[in-house]
N, C-alpha and C positions, 0 to 999 in steps of 0.2 A: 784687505781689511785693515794691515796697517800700513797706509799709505798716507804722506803727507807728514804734518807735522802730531806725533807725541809728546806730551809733559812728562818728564820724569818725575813725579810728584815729590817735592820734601811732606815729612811727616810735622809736623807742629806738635810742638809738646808743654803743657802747664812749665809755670816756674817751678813746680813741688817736681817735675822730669816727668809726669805721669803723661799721658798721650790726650791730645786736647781733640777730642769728638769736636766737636762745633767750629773750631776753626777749619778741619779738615774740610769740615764739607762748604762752609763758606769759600775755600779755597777749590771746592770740584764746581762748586756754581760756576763761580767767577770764569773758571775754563770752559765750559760747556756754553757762559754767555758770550766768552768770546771766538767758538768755533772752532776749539780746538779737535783735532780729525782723532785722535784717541791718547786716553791713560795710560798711566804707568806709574803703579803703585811700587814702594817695597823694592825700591833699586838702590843702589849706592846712593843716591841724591836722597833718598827716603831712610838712611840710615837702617836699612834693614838688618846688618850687621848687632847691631844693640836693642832691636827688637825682640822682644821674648814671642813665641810659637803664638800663643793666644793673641798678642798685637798685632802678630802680621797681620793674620789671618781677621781681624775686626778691621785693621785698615782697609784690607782688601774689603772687606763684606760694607762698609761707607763707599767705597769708593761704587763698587753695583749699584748698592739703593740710589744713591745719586745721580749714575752714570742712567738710569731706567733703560739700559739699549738705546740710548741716543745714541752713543759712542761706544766703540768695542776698549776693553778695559785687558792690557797686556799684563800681567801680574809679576813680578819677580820670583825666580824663587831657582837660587842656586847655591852654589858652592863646593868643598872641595871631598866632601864623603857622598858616592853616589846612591847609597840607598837613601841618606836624609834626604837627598833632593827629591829621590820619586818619591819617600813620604809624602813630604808638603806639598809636589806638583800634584799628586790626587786627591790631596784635600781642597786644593786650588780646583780644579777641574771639578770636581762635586759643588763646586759653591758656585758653577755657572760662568768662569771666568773665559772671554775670548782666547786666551793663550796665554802662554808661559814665555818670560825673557827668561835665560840661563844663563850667569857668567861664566866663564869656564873656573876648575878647579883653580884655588890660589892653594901659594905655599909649596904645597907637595906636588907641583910642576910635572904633570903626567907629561908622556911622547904625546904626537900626534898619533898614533896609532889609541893611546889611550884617550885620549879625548874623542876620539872618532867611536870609538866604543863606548863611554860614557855618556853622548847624546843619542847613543841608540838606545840603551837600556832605559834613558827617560822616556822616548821617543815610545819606546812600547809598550811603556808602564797608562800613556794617559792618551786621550783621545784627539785632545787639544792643538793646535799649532805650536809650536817652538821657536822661539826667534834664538839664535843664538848670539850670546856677548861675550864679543872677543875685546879686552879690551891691555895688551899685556904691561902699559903702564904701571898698573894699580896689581897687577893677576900673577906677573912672572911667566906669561906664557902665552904664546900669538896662536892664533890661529890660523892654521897657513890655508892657501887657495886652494891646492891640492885637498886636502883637509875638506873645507867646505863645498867640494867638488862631490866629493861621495858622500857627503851629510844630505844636500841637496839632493840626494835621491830615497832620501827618506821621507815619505810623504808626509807626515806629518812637521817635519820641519823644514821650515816654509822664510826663512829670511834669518840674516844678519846682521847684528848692531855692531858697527866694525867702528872701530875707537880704537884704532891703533896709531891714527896721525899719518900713517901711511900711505899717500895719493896715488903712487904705483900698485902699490898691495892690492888698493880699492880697483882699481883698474884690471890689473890680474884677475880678480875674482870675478870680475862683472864679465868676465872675458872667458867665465870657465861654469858658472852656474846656469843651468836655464832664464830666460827671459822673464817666466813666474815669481825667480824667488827675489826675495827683497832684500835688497843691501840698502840699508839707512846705516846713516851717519850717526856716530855717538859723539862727534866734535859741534858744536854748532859752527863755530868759525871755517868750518868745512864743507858743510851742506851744500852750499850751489854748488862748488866745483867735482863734488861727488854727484848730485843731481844730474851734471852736465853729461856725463860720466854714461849715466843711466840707472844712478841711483834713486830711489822711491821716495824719499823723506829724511827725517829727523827723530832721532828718542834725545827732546833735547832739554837742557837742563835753564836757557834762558828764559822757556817760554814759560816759566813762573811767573816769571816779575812783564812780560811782555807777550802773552798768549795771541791776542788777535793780531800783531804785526808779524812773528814769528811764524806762524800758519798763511797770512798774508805772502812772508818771502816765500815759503815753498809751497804754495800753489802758483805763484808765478813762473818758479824756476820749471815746474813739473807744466806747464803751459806753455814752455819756451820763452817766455818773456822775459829775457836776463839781463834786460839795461834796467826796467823796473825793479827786479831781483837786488839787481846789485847796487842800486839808489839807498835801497833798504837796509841791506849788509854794510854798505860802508856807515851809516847814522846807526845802526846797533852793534856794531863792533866792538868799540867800547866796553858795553856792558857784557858781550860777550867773554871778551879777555879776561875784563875785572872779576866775573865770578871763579879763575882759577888765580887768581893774585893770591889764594891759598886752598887749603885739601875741599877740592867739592865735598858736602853742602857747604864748607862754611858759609863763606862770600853770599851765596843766593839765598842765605836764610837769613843774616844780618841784612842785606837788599829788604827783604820782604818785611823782617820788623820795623826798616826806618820807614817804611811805606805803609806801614800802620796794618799788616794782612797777618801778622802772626805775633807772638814773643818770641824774644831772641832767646832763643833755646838750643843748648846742643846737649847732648848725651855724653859721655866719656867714653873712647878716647879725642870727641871734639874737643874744641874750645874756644871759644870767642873769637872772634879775629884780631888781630893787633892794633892797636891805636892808629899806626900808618895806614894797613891797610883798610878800617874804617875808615879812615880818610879820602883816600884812595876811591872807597865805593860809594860814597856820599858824595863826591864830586861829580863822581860817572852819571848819580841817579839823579843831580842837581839840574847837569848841562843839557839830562834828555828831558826834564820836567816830569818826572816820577815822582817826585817829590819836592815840599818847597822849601825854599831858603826858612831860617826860623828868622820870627822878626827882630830887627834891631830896635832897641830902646834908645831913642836921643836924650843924652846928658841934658839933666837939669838945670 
């Protein structure tokens, strides 16, 4: 079900910070016109962090109505106190949602023993599949193979968003889980060589700003075809990179306002990106024709 390429949704938000309905969904069209294989609401790229309970949960319930079961719609909904989470996972699971991403607990840095225990009590709290997100850049804490060796025998969770940067790690796990469960990549700049691997896709944060190419490289990579794959990857590289020149969303939600698909809106603790690195990303969007130059005026 979640196979291929996922959008990590950004959420759009009015200038006044209130949550802007109508661009979201102009933003779930746009993905759905360009093929994207499934959602994903309400993730770090979605600033769900600064979401209040009632936002999440309307993000999620736009992203259904639009999604009509075209696409299976992976919902976020983690964090580091395990009963909050099974709250909101079964309020998630009530509103129809294909499954739950989980990051692991941040801050309060459980064992693996505890983490292993914390996806089970989600696990039996909902009905849903679980994807689990390791991600310890951002989290303070990996998830190890071992780890995801005995998670994977919990039937209800069913893959991996492994964003650890780690290409061994990925390989270890893929080397320790059943063939069913899904290791996707949460790097884009990693996807084929995880695909290669015998990874399943992408939960990725480009295919914002580039949905139908992004879906295009990983049905190729997942078809064997990696001199096409990788034709692809090296002309969106680029844009890949640029969108971490600072803390994801930034980058990809200023990309998406100079492209006219949103306001440049961040929540607190964001904040705009720095003049450089607008720089920086307005080049990237220039050179791929995401955008165009503005016009110059010739002197009088």
């Amino acid at each position: 079900m979640f196979t291929g390429c996922g959008t990590a949704m950004v959420t759009p938000f009015r200038r006044d910070l209130s949550l802007d309905e109508a661009a979201l969904r102009r933003l779930i069209r746009r993905q759905l016109d360009a093929g994207v294989n499934f959602l994903v609401p309400c993730g770090t790229t979605g600033e769900n962090p600064t979401l209040t309970r009632a936002e999440h949960l309307r993000v999620v319930e736009i992203t259904l109505e639009e999604a009509k079961g075209k696409v299976p719609v992976l919902a976020g909904a983690g964090g580091y106190n395990t009963a909050e989470v099974i709250e909101l996972a079964r309020e998630l699971d009530a509103m129809g949602v294909d499954g739950i991403l989980s990051v692991t607990p941040y801050y309060n840095k459980p064992t693996q023993e505890g983490l292993y225990q914390h996806y089970k009590a989600i696990a039996s709290a909902v009905r849903v599949p679980i994807v689990v997100y390791s991600v310890p850049g951002r989290t303070g804490v990996n998830v190890e193979p071992a780890t995801l060796h005995r998670l994977a025998e919990i039937d209800n969770i069913v893959g991996v968003k492994e964003a650890s940067g780690n290409i061994a790690q990925m390989a270890a796990i893929l080397n320790l889980v059943p063939e069913q469960f899904l290791v996707l990549s949460g790097d884009d700049a990693v996807t084929l060589p995880l695909v290669a691997l015998g990874g399943r896709g992408v939960i990725s944060v480009v295919s914002n700003q580039i949905p139908a190419e992004m879906t295009r490289m990983v049905q190729l990579c997942l078809a064997g075809d990696f001199a096409a794959a990788r034709a692809l990857h090296r002309k969106y590289f680029p844009l890949m990179e640029v969108n971490f020149v600072e803390s994801n969303p930034i980058p990809v939600k200023a990309a998406l306002a100079m492209m006219g698909l949103i306001e440049p809106v961040w929540r607190l603790p964001l904040v705009p990106p720095s003049p450089a690195s607008q720089a920086k990303i307005e080049k990237v969007l220039l050179e791929l024709a995401l955008i165009e130059a503005p016009a110059r005026h010739a002197a009088s």
